[in-house]
C-alpha positions, 0 to 999 in steps of 0.5 A: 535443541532442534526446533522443527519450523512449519515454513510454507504448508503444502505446496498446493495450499500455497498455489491455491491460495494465491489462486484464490487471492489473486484472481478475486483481486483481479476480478475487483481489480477490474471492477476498480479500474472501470469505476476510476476511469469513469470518473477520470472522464468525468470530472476532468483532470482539474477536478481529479487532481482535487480528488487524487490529492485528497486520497493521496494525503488519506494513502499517506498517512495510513501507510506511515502509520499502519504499514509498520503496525502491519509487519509488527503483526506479520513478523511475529503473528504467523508464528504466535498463531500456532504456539502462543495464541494468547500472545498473538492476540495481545500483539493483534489487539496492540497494533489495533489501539495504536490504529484507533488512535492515530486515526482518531487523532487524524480526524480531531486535526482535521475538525480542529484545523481544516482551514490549515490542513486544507490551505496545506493540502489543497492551496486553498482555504475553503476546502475545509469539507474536503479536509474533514473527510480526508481526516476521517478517511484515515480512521476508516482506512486504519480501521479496515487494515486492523481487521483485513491484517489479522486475516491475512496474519492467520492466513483465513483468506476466504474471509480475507478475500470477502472482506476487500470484496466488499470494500471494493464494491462498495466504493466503485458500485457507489461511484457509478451510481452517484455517475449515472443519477449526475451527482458525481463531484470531487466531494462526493466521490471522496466520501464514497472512498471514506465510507466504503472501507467503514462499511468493509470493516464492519462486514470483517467483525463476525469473521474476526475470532472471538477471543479477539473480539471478547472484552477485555482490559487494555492491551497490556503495556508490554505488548504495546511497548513491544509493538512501537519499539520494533515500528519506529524503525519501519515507521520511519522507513515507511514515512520516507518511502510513502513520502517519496512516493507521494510527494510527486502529486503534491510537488506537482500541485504546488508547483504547475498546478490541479490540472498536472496532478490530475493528467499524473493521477490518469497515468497513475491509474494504470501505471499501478495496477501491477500493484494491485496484483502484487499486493494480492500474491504478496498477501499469501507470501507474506505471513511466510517469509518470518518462518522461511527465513527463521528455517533457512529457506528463504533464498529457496522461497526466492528461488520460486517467486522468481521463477513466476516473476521474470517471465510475467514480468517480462510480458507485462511490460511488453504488453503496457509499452505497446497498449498504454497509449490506446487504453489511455486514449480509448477508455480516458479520453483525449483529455488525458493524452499527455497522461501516455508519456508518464505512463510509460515511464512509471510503468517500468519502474512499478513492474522492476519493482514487482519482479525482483524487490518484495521479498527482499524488501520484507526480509530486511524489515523483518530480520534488520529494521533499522536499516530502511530508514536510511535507504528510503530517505536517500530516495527520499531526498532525491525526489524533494531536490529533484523535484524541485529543480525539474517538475517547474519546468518538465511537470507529469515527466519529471515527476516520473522520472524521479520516481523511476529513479528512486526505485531502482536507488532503492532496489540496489541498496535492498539486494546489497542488504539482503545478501549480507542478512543471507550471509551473515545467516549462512556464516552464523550456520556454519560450524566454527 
């Protein structure tokens, strides 16, 4: 029996949506950007490396513990969708109870232990404020990713769209005016990142279907069993690859000190606006990268996305090389002057990243799970000894040179996996 999979749409809905998506995010994107270098300057790099430490632990554990829920529902919503709703909405509703209650379990820790969690995350015990806003914030990021995922899941991205505009005003509309009235402080502006996806989220639930939202009994077991087993295999991938990439800023705080981990956030706030840009195409691409692979086209969506990737890729990098150290200097101050070195190292590693690795990197989480544990603990241990043995003495450069490192590490075990799943594919296909 031959079954008939609708892979991408029309080509012009593709290009539209990524249109529609990728300039909003560029447009807030901006908005962003302005807000954080405003604060950069300032609170100073001392006094940032407080609030990046803090955001970095929030990005943390809200990437170990939804990124898995959110490709559990990328890898089989997409299809649900359109022949099982019932069952889509089970699986949404699963991944949603298992958000809510790691986030709930996050912010007890942090109200039962903010001595501990803030002598672990800040090296200094009377930051217990600091530490129970940074457990609530990973409630409020795991709820605003429950609603913005579903969205993206079911391809509404108008109102996927509106949802992270109004995060993203939000918070930078927030800082700036907390800026101008001179109450800016590292607490404050981390209560402004708190509170902002709160208020996103709630704006998300009118647009969210209403048999998600009707009241029902629990999820059922099955559902949840389902979900969790096909995540320990990503949970743990994402923990790995999230700790490798976080754990320079803290390597740095431990071992040179705030005012290293702030010149590293300076150099972080350029280096990963590239990101930004892919995370916003990748949110189109995303939910068709299941049913390209399941109907044998995915080197063909590949293919396209290369053929976009290279060349902009290409002038992107140029462009940062030359004009980083300027728009450090001009927009940051000269406080951050030694920000300009690591920046041109980790921009190289964001931009190889970009062009060649995320379809790759989803179709082997999606078709093979089991192996990005591995790999990304490889990475993952590279950085923890080559941290350890370089940043006491090289600080924000070594930090980013490992991370350069580990990415292309990765990058080349991700194309090796992928092209034995396209092989084994392409054998499977072939008659005996």
């Amino acid at each position: 029996m031959e079954v008939s999979i609708q892979t991408t749409g029309s080509g012009s809905s593709t290009r539209r949506n990524i249109f529609l998506v990728t300039g909003g995010q560029v447009a807030l994107l901006a908005l962003w950007f302005g807000a954080t270098t405003l604060l950069a300057r300032k609170l100073g790099p001392e006094i940032l490396g407080l609030y990046a430490l803090a955001t970095r632990a929030i990005k943390i554990v809200t990437t170990c513990v939804g990124e898995p829920l959110d490709l559990a529902v990328m890898r089989t919503a997409p299809l649900f969708l359109r022949t099982d709703r019932r069952r889509a909405i089970s699986i949404a509703r699963a991944a949603f109870a298992i958000r809510t209650l790691f986030g709930a379990l996050s912010l007890l820790a942090s109200a039962l232990f903010p001595t501990a969690i803030a002598w672990m995350l800040f090296g200094n015990r009377d930051l217990t404020d600091l530490a129970l806003l940074t457990g609530f914030g990973i409630l409020t990021d795991l709820l605003l990713r429950s609603a913005a995922g579903f969205l993206q899941a079911s391809e509404r991205f108008g109102p996927f769209i509106t949802v992270n505009s109004i995060w993203q005003i939000a918070r930078a509309g927030a800082i700036v005016a907390l800026i101008l009235v001179g109450m800016i402080t590292a607490r404050s502006a981390l209560a402004i990142y708190v509170f902002a996806p709160l208020v996103a989220f709630l704006v998300a639930i009118p647009f969210l279907p209403r048999d998600l939202l009707r009241p029902t009994p629990a999820p059922r077991i099955s559902e949840v069993i389902d979900v969790l087993h096909y995540g320990k295999w990503i949970a743990l991938a994402t923990m790995f690859a999230t700790l490798y990439e976080g754990l320079d800023a803290f390597l740095l705080g431990w071992l040179r000190g705030d005012r290293d981990v702030g010149i590293y956030a300076g150099a972080m706030t350029l280096a990963m606006i590239p990101d930004f840009l892919n995370g916003a195409i990748q949110s189109v691409l995303a939910p068709r990268i299941a049913p390209a692979h399941a109907a044998g086209r995915f080197g063909a969506l590949y293919r396209q996305y290369l053929r976009y990737s290279l060349p902009l890729g290409a002038v992107a990098l140029a462009g940062a090389l030359l004009l980083g150290g300027p728009i450090i200097r001009g927009l940051l101050s000269t406080r951050y002057i030694e920000s300009i070195g690591a920046f041109k190292i980790l921009i190289v590693a964001t931009i190889l990243d970009i062009v060649f690795l995320p379809l790759p990197a989803a179709l082997i989480a999606f078709v093979r799970p089991r192996a990005v544990p591995a790999m990304n603990l490889a990475a993952l241990m590279f950085v923890v000894v080559g941290g350890i043995a370089l940043i006491p003495r090289y600080g924000v450069l070594a930090a980013a040179g490992l991370i350069v490192a580990a990415r292309i590490t990765i990058g080349c075990l991700t194309f090796i996996v992928a092209r034995r799943i396209l092989r084994a594919d392409g054998a499977a296909a072939s008659p005996a």
